[in-house]
DRENPADREN-65843 format. One record per residue: residue number from 0; residue in three letters; chain; x, y, z of N, C-alpha, C in turn. Coordinates in pm, whole numbers, always signed. Example, Ala and Ser with C-alpha at 12.3 -4.5 7.8 and 13.67 -1.06 7.14 Angstrom:
# residues 2
 seq type mol     nX     nY     nZ    caX    caY    caZ     cX     cY     cZ
   0  ALA   A  +1319   -569   +780  +1230   -450   +780  +1320   -330   +780
   1  SER   A  +1285   -225   +708  +1367   -106   +714  +1290     +3   +787
# end
This chain:
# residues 246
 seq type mol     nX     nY     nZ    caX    caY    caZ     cX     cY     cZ
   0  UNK   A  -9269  +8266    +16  -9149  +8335    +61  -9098  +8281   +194
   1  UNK   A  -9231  +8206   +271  -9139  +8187   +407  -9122  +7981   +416
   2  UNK   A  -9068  +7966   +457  -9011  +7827   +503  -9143  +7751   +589
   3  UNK   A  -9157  +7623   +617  -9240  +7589   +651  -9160  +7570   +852
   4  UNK   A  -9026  +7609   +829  -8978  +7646   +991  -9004  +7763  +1004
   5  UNK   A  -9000  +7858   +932  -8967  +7984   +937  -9176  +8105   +980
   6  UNK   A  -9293  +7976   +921  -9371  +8006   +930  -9429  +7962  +1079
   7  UNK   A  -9338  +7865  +1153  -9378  +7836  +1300  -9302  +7915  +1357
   8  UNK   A  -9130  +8011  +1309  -9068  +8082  +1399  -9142  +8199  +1456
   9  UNK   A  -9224  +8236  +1365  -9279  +8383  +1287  -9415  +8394  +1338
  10  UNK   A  -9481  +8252  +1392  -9583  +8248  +1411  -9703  +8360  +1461
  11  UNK   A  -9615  +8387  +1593  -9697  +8530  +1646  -9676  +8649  +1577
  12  UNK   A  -9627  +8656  +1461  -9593  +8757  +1432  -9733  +8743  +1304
  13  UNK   A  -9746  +8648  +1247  -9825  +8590  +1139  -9942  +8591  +1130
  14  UNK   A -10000  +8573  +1309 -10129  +8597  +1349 -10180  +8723  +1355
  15  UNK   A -10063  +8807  +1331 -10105  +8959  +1357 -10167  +8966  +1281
  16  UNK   A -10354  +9022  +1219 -10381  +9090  +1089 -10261  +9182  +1012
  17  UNK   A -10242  +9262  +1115 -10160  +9368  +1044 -10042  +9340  +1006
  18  UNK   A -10028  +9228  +1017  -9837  +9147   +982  -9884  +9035   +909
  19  UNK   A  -9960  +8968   +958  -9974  +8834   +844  -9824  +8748   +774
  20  UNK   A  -9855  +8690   +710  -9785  +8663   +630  -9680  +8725   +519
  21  UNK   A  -9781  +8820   +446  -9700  +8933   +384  -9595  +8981   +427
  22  UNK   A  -9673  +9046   +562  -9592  +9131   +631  -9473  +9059   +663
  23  UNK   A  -9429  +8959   +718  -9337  +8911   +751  -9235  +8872   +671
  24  UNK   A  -9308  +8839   +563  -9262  +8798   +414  -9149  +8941   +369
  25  UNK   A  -9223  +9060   +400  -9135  +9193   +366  -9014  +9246   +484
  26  UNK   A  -9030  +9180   +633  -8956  +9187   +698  -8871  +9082   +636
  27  UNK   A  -8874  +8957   +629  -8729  +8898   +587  -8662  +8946   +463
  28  UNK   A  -8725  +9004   +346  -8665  +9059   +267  -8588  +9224   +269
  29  UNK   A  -8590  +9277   +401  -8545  +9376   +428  -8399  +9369   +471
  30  UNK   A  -8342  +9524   +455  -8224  +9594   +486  -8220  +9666   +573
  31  UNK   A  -8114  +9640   +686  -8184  +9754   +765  -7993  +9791   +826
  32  UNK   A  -7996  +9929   +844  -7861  +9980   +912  -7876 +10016  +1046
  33  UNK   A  -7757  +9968  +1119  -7765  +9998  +1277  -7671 +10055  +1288
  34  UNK   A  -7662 +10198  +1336  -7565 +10267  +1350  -7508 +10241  +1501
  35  UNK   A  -7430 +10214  +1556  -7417 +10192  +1720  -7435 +10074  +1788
  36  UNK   A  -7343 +10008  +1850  -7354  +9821  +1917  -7384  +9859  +2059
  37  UNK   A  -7434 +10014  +2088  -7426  +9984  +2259  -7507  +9985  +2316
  38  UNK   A  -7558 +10077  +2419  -7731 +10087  +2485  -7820 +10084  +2372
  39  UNK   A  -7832 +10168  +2306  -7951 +10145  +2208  -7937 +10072  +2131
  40  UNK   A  -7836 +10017  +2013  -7814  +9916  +1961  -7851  +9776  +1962
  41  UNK   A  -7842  +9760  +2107  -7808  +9605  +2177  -7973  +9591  +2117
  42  UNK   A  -8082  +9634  +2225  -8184  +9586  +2229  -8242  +9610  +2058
  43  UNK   A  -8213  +9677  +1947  -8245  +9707  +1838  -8213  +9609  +1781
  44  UNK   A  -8106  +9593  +1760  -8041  +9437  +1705  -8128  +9313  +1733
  45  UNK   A  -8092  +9325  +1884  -8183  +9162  +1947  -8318  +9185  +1875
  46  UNK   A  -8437  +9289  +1858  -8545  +9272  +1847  -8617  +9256  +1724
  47  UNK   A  -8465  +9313  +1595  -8510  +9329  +1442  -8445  +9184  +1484
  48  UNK   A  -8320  +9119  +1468  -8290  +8964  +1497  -8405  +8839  +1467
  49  UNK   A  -8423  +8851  +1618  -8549  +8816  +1625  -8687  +8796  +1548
  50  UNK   A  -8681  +8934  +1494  -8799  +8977  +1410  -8784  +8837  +1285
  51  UNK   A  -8690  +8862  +1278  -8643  +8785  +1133  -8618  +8891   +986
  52  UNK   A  -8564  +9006  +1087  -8509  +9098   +935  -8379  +9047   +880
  53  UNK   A  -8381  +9085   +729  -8334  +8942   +647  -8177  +8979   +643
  54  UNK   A  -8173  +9100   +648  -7985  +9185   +654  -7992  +9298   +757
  55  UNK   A  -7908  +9267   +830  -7884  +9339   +934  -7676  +9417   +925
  56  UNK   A  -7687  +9551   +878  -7561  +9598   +848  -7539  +9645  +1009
  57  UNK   A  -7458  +9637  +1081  -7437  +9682  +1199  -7295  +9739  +1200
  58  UNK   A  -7267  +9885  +1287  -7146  +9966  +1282  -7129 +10005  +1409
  59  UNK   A  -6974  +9995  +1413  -6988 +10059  +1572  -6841 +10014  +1571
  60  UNK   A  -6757 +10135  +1578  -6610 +10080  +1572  -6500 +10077  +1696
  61  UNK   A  -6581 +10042  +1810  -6555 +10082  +1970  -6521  +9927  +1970
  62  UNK   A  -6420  +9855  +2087  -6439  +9732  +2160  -6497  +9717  +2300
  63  UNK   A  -6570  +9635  +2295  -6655  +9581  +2403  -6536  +9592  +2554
  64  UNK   A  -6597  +9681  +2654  -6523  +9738  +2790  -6643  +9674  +2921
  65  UNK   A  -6565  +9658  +3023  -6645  +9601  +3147  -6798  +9713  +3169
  66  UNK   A  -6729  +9814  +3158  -6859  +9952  +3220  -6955  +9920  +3113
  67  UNK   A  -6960  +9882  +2995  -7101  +9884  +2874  -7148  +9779  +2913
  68  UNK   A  -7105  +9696  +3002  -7243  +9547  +3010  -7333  +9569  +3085
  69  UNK   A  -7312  +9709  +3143  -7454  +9738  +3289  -7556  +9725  +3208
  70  UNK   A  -7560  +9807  +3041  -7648  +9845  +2944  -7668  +9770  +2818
  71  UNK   A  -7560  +9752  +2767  -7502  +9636  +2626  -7555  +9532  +2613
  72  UNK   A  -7681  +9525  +2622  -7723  +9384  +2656  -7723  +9282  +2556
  73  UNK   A  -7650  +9292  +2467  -7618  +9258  +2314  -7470  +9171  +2353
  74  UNK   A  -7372  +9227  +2456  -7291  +9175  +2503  -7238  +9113  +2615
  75  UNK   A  -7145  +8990  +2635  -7125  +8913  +2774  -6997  +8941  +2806
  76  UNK   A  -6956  +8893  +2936  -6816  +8847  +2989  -6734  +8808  +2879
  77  UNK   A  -6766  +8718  +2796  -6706  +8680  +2681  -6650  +8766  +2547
  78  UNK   A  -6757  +8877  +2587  -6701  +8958  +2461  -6612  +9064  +2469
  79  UNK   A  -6568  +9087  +2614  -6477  +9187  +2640  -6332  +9123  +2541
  80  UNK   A  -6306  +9278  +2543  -6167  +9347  +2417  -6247  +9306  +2273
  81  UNK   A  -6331  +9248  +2253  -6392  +9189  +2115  -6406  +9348  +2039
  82  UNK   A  -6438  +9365  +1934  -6524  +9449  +1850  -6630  +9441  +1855
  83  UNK   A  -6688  +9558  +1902  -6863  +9537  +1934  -6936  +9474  +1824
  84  UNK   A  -6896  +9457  +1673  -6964  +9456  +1552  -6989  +9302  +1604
  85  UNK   A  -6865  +9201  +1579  -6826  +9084  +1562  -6890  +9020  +1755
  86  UNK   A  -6888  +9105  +1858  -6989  +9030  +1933  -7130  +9021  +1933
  87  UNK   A  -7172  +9142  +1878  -7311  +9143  +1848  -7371  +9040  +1706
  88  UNK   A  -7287  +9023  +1661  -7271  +8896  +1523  -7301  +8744  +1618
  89  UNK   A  -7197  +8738  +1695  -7201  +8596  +1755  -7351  +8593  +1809
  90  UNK   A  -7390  +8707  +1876  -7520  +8661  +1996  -7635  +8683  +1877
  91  UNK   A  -7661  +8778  +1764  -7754  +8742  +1680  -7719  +8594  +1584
  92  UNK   A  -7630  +8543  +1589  -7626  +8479  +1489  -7710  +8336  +1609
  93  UNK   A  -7654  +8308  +1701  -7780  +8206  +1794  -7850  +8223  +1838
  94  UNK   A  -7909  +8355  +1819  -8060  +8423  +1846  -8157  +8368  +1738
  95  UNK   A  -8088  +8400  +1587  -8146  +8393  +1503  -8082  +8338  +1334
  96  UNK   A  -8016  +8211  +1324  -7942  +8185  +1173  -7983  +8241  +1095
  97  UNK   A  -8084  +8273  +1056  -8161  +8317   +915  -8147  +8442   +952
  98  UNK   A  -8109  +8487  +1023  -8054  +8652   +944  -7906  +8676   +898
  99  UNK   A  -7907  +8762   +777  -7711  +8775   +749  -7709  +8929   +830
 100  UNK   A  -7578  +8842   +908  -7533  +8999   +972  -7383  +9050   +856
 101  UNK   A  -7386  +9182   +883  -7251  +9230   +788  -7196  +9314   +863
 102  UNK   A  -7077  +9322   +929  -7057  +9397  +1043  -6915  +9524   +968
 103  UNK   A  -6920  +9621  +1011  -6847  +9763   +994  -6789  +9787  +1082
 104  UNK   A  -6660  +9733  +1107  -6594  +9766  +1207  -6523  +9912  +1198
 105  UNK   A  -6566 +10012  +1119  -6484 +10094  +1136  -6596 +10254  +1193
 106  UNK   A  -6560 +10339  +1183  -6657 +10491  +1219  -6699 +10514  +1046
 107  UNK   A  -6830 +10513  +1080  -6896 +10534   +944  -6914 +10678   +905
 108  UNK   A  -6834 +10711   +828  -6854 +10862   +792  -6819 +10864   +606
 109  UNK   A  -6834 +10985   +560  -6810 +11013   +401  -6880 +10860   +305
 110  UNK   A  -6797 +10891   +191  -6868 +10777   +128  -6860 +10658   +179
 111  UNK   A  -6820 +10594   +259  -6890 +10465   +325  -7011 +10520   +406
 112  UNK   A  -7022 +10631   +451  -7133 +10582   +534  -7285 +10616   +403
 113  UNK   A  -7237 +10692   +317  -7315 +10715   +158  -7398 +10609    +98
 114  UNK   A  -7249 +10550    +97  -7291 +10367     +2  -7359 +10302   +131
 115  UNK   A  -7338 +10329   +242  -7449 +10189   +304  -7541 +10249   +311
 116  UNK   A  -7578 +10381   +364  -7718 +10397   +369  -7810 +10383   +241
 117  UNK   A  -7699 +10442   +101  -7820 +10368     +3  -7799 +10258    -15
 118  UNK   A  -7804 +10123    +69  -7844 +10045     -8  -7941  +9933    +67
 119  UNK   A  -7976  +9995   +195  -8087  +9978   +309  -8226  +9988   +276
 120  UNK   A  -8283  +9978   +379  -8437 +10012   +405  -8457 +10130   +463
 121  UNK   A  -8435 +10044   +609  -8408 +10171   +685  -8293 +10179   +801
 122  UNK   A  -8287 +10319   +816  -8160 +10358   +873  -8194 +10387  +1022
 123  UNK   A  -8139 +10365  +1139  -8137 +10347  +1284  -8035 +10377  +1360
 124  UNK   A  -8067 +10485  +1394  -7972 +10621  +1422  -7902 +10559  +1604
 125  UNK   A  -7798 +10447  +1662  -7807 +10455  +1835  -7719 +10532  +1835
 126  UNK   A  -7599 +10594  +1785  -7513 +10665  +1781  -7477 +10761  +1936
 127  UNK   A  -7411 +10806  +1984  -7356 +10878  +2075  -7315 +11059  +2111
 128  UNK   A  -7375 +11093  +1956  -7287 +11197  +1929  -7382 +11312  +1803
 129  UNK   A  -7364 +11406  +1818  -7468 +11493  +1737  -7347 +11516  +1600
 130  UNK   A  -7225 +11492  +1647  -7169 +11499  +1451  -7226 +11401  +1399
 131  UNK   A  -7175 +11267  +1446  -7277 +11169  +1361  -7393 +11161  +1365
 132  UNK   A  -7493 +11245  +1427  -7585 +11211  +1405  -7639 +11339  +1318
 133  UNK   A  -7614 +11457  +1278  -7597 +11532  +1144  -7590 +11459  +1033
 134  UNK   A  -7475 +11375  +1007  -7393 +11304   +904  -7514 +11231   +817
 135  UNK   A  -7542 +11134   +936  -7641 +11028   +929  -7780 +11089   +851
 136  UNK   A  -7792 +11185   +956  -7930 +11264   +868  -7911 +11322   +695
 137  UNK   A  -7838 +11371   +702  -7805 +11399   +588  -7800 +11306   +428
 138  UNK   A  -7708 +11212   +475  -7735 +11105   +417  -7822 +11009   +335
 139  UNK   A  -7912 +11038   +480  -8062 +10941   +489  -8140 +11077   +381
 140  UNK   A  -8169 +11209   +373  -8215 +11261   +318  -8208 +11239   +197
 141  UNK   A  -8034 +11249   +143  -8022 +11253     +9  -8067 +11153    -55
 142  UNK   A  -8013 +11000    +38  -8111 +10862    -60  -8256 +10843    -29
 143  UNK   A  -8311 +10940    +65  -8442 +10937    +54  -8495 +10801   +128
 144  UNK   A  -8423 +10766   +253  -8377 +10682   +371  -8512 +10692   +474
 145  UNK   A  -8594 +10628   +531  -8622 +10680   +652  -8549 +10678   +799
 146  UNK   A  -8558 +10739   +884  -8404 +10718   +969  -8517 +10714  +1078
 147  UNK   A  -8449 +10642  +1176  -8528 +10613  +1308  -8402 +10694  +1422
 148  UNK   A  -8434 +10752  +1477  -8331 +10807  +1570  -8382 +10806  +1720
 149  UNK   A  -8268 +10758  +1783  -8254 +10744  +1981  -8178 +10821  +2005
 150  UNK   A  -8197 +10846  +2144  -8126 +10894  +2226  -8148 +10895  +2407
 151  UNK   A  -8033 +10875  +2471  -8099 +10863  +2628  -7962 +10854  +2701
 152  UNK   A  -7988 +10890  +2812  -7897 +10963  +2922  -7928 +11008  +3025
 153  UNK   A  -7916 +10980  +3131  -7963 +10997  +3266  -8065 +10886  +3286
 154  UNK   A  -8190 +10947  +3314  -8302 +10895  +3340  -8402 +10927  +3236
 155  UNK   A  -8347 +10915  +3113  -8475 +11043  +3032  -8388 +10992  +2860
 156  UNK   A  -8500 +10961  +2765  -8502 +10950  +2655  -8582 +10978  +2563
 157  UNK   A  -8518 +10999  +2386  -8650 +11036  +2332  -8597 +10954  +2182
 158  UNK   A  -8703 +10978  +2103  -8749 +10909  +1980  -8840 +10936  +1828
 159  UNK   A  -8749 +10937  +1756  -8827 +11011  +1652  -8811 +10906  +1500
 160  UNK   A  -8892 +10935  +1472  -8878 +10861  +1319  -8886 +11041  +1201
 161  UNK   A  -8781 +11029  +1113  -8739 +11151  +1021  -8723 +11068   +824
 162  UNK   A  -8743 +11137   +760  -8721 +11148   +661  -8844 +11017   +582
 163  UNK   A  -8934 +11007   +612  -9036 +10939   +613  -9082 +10926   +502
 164  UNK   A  -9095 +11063   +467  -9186 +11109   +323  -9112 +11223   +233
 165  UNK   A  -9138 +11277   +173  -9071 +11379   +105  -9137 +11506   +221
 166  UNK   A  -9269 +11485   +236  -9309 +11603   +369  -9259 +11601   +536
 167  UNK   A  -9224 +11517   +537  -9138 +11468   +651  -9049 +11585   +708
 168  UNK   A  -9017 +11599   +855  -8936 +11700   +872  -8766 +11569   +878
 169  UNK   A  -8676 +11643   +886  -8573 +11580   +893  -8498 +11584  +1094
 170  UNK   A  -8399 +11526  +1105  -8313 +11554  +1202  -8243 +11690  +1223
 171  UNK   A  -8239 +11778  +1110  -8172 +11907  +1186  -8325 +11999  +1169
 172  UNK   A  -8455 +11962  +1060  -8554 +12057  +1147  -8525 +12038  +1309
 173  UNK   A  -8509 +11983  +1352  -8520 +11973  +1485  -8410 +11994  +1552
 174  UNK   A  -8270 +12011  +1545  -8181 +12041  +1617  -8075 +12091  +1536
 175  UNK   A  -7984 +12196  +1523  -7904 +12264  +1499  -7787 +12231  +1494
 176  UNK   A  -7704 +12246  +1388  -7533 +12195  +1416  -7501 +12289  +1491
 177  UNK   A  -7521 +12351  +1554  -7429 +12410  +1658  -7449 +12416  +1814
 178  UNK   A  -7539 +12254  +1788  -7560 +12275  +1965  -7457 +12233  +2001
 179  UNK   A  -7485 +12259  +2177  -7350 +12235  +2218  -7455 +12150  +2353
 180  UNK   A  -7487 +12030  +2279  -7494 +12009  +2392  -7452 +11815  +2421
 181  UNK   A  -7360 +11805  +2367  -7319 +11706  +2300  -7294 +11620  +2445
 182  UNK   A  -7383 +11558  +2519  -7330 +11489  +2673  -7341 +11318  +2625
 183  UNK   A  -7268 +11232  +2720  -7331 +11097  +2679  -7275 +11048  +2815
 184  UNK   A  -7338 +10910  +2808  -7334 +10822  +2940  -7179 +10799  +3050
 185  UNK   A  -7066 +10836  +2927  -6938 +10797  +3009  -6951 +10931  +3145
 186  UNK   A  -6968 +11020  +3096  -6967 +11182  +3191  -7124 +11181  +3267
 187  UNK   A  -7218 +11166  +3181  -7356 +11178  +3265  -7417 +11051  +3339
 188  UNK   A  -7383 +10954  +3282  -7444 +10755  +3369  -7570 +10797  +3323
 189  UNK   A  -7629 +10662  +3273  -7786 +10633  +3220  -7791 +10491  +3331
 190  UNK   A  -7909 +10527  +3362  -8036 +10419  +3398  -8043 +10298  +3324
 191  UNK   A  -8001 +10172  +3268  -7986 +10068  +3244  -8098 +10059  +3174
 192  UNK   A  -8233 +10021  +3207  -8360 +10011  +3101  -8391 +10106  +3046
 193  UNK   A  -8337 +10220  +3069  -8383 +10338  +2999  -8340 +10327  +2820
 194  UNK   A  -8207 +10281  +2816  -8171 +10288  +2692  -8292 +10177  +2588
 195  UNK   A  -8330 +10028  +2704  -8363  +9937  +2673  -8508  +9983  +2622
 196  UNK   A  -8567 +10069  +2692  -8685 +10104  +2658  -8700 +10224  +2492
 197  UNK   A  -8611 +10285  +2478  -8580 +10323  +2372  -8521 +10275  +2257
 198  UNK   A  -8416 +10188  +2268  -8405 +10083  +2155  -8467 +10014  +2123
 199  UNK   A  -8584  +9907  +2206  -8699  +9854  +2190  -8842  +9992  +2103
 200  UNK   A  -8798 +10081  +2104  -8923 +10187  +2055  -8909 +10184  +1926
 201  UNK   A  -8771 +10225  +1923  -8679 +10220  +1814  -8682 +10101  +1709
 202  UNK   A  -8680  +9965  +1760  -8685  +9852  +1657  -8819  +9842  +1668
 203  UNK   A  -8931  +9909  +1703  -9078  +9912  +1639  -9090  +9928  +1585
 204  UNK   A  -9032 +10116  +1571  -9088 +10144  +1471  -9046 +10136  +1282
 205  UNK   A  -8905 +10070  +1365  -8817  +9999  +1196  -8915  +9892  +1199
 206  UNK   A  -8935  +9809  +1242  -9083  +9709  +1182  -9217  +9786  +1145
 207  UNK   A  -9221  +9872  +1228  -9368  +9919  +1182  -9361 +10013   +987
 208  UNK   A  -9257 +10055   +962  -9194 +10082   +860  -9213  +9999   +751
 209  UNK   A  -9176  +9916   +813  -9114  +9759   +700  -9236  +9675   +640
 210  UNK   A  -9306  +9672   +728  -9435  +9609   +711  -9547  +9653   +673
 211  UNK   A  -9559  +9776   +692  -9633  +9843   +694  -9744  +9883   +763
 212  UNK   A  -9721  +9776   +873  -9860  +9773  +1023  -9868  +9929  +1087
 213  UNK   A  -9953  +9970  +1099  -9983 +10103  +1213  -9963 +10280  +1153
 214  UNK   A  -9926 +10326  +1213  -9922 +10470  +1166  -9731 +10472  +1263
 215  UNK   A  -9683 +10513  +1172  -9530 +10544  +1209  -9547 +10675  +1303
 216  UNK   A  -9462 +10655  +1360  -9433 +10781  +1459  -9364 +10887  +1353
 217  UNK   A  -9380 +10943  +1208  -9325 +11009  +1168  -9362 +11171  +1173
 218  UNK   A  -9218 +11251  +1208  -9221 +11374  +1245  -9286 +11397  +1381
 219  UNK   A  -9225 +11294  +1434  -9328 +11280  +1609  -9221 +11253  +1693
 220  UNK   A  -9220 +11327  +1799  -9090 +11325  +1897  -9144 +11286  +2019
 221  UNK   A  -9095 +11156  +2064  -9120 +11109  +2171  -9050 +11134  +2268
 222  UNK   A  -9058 +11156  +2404  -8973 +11184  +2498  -8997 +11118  +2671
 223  UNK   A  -8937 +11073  +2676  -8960 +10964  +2814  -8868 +11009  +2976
 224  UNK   A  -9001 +11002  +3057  -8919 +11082  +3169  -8913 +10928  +3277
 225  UNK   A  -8819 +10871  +3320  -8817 +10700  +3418  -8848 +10771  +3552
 226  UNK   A  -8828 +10839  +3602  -8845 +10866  +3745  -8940 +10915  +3741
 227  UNK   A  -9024 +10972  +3612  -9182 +11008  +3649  -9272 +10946  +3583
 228  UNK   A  -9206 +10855  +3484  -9309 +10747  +3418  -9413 +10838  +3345
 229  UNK   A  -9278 +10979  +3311  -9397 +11053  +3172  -9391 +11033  +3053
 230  UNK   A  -9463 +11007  +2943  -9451 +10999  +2825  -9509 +11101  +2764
 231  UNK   A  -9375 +11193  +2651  -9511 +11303  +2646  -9431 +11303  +2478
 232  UNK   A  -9566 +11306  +2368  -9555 +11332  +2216  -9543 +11464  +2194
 233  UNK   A  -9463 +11512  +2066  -9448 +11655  +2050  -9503 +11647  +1917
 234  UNK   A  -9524 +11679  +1861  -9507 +11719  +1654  -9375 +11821  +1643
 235  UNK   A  -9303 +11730  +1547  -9167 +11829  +1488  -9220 +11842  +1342
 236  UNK   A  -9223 +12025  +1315  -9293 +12033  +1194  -9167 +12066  +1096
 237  UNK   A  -9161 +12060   +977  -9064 +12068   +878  -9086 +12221   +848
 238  UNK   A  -8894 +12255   +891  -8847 +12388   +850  -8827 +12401   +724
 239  UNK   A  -8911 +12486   +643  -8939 +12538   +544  -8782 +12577   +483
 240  UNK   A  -8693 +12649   +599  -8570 +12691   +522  -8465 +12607   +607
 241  UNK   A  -8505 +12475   +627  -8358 +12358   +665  -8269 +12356   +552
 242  UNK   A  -8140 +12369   +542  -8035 +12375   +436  -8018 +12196   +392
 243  UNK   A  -8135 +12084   +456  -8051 +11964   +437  -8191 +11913   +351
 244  UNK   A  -8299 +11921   +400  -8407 +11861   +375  -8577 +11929   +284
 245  UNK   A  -8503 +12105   +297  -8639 +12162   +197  -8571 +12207    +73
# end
C-alpha cells in the first residue's frame, strides 16, 4: 500500500509498534472532515497533512483577515482576502502532495453538511459556534461518525472525542442547546498556542482513531488551564434521555 518514497516519508511514523506499517497504510487510506480553517483548524490540517491522511475535506467559508494570523498558522501575508479553504489547500498541498485536499467554501449546514459527514472517517469539530457545533453532532450520530471536538478562548481549552461507539456519550450529553454561552476570540482574544495546543490534541486523537494505536480519549473531556499549566480529565457519561444520541 505504501510507495517506496512514501515508506521513507512515514518513516517515524513506521517505527512506531503501534503504527507500523499497517497503521500508516490505514492513515493514507482515510477520510477525514475539518470543520473550521482557523485556530484550531490550522494546526489539525498541518498535522493530519503531514500525517499523510489520504483525503482531507476542509470547510470554512470565512476569508483570510490580518487579526487570524496571530493564530492561523495554516495561513501567510499571502493569503489575505483568499478563502480560508483554498489557502489552507496551497500550504498543505507543499507540506504534503500525496494528500487530496477538497475544499467547501461555503457554511456547512443541512444536507451538505449530511452528505459529507457520511462519507468520512472521522469528523473534527474547530468550529466557532455551539449552533454548528449541535448540527455537527447530530449528524456525526446519525452516520455513526466519530467526531473529535475543540474548543479555546482566552487562556483555557478543552477536548473531547464523542460518538465513538454506539455506548459513547455524544456532544449534547454534555452541553445543551440552550446555552447561552456562545463567546469566541473576536470579543474574548485567545492566547496564540493555546488554540495550537488543542488542535494538535485534536489531530491525535483523529490518528489515534484511524490507526488504531492507544486508547482514544472517548467520552473523556479534556480541559487545559495556560496560565496554570493545569490539565485536568473529566468522564462525560451518556445521558440516558439525550433526544440526539439514546
Amino acid at each position: 500500500m505504501l510507495t517506496e518514497q512514501e515508506l521513507i516519508h512515514y518513516s517515524r511514523h513506521i517505527i512506531l509498534p503501534k503504527i507500523d506499517e499497517e497503521g500508516q497504510a490505514r492513515i493514507k487510506q482515510s477520510k477525514v472532515l475539518i470543520i473550521g480553517m482557523g485556530g484550531l483548524g490550522s494546526p489539525v490540517a498541518l498535522y493530519l497533512a503531514a500525517a499523510g491522511v489520504g483525503h482531507l475535506y476542509i470547510a470554512d467559508h470565512d476569508k483570510v483577515e490580518r487579526s487570524n494570523l496571530q493564530r492561523q498558522i495554516i495561513h501567510t501575508l499571502n493569503s489575505l482576502n483568499q478563502t480560508k479553504v483554498d489557502s489552507a489547500k496551497s500550504t498543505i498541498e507543499h507540506l504534503n502532495p500525496w494528500v487530496q485536499v477538497t475544499c467547501i467554501a461555503d457554511k456547512l449546514e443541512g444536507e451538505q453538511l449530511e452528505s459529507m459527514i457520511a462519507k468520512v472517517d472521522v469528523v473534527i469539530d474547530c468550529c466557532d459556534n455551539f449552533a454548528t457545533r449541535f448540527a455537527v453532532n447530530r449528524a456525526s450520530v446519525k452516520h455513526a461518525k466519530p467526531l473529535v471536538s475543540g474548543a479555546a478562548i482566552r487562556f483555557e481549552g478543552q477536548v473531547a472525542v464523542f460518538n465513538y461507539n454506539e455506548l459513547s456519550p455524544c456532544y449534547q450529553c454534555l452541553y445543551q442547546p440552550d446555552i447561552q454561552l456562545d463567546e469566541n476570540c473576536f470579543d474574548q482574544g485567545v492566547l496564540s498556542p493555546v488554540v495550537g495546543t488543542i488542535g494538535t490534541l485534536q489531530a491525535t486523537e483523529a490518528l489515534k482513531i484511524i490507526s488504531g494505536a492507544g486508547q482514544v480519549a472517548d467520552g473523556q473531556l479534556l480541559v487545559y488551564d495556560a496560565l496554570s499549566f493545569d490539565f485536568r480529565k473529566m468522564k462525560v457519561a451518556k445521558d440516558i434521555s439525550c433526544p440526539v444520541c439514546s
